[in-house]
Backbone as CSV, one residue per row, in Angstrom:
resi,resn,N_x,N_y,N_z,CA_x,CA_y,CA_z,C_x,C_y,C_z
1,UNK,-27.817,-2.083,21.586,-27.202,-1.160,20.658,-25.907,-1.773,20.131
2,UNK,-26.004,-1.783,18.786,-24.759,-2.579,18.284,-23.651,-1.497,17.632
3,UNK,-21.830,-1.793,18.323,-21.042,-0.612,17.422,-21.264,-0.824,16.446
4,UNK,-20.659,0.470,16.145,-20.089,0.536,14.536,-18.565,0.275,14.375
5,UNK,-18.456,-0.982,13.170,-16.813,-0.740,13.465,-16.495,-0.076,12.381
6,UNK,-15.421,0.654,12.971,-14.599,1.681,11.862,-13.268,0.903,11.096
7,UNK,-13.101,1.601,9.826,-12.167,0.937,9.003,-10.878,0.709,9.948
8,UNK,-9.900,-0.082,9.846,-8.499,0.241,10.070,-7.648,0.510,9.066
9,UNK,-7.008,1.941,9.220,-6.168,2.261,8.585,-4.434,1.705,8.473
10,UNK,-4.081,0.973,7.816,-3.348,-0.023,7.781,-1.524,0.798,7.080
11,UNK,-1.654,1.692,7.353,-0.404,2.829,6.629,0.558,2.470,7.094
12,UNK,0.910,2.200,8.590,2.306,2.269,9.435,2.832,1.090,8.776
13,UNK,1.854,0.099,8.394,2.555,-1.411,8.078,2.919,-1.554,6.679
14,UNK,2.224,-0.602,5.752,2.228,-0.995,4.211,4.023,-0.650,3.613
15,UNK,3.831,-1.411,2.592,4.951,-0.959,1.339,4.824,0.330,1.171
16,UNK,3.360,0.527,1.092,3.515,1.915,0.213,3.520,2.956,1.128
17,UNK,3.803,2.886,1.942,3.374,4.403,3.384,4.296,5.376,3.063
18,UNK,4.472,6.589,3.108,5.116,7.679,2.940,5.819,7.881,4.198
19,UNK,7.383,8.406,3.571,8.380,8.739,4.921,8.133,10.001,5.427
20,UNK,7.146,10.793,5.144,6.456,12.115,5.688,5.393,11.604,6.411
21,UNK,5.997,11.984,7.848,4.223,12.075,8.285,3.401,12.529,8.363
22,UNK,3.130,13.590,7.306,1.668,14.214,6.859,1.032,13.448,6.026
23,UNK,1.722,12.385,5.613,0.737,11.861,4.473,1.314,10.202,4.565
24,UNK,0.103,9.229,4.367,-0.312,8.414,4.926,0.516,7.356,4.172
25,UNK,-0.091,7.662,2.875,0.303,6.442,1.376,1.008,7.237,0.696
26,UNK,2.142,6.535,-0.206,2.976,7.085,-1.598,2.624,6.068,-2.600
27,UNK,1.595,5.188,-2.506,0.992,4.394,-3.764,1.339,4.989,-4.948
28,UNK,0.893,6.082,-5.396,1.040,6.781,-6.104,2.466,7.191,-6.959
29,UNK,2.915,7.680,-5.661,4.643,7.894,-6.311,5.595,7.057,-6.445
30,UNK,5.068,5.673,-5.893,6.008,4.468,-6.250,5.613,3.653,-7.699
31,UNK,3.820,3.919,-7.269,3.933,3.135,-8.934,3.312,3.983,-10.300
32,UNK,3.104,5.309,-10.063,2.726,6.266,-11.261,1.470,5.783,-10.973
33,UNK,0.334,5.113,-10.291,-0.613,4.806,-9.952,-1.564,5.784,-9.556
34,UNK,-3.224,6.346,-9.785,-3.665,7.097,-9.086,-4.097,6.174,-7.732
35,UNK,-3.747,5.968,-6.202,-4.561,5.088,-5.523,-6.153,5.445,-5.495
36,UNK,-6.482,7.066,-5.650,-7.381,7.202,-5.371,-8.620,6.729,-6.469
37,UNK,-8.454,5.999,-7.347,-9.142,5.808,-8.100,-9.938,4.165,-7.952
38,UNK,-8.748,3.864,-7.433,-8.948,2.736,-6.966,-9.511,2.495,-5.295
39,UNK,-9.142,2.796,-4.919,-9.801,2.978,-3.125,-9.936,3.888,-2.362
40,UNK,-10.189,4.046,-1.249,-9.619,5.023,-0.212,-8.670,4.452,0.674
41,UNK,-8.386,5.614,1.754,-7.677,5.329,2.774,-7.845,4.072,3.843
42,UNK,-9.543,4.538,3.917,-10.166,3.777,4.928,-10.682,2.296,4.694
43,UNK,-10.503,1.996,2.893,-10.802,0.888,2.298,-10.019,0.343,1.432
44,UNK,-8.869,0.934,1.659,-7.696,0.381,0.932,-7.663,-0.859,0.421
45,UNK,-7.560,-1.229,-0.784,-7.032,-2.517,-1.453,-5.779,-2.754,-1.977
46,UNK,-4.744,-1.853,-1.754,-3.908,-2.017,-2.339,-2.620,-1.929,-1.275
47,UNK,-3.263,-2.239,0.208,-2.088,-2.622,1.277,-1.681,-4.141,1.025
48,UNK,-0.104,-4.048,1.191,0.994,-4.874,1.483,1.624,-4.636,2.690
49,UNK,2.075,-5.531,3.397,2.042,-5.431,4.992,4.019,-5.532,4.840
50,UNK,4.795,-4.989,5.050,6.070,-5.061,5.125,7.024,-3.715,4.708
51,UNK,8.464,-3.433,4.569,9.207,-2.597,4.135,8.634,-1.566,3.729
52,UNK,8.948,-0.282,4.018,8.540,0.707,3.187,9.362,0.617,1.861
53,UNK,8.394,0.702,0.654,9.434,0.758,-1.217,10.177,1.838,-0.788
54,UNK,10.909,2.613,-1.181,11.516,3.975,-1.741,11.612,3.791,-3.578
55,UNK,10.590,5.181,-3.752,10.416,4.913,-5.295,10.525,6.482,-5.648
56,UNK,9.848,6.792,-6.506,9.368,7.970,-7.207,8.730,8.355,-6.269
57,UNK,8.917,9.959,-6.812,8.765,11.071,-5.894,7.347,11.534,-6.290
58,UNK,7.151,11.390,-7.768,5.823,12.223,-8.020,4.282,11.756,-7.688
59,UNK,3.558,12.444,-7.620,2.202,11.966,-7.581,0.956,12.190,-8.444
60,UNK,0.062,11.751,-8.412,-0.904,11.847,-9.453,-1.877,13.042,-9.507
């Protein structure tokens, strides 16, 4: 029987992670970006591994 591997969710490390911890990514509110259009959580393409940005507040 072979696992299944599950995505890793890569949030704690990204640029874009949100200083709330209810919510994972601020992709969105840093770059006027929808992330969700572009990936998910669990398949993220748009992690950068370092500093959290501080940007814009709004979201898509």
């Amino acid at each position: 029987m072979e696992k299944e591997e599950k995505p890793v969710k890569k949030c704690k490390t990204c640029v874009y992670r949100s200083s709330s911890p209810n919510y994972g990514c601020n992709y969105s509110g840093i770059t006027g970006h929808c992330r969700l259009l572009i990936c998910t959580v669990d398949g993220c393409t748009v992690y950068q591994k370092g500093k959290r940005i501080r940007g814009r507040q709004e979201s898509c």
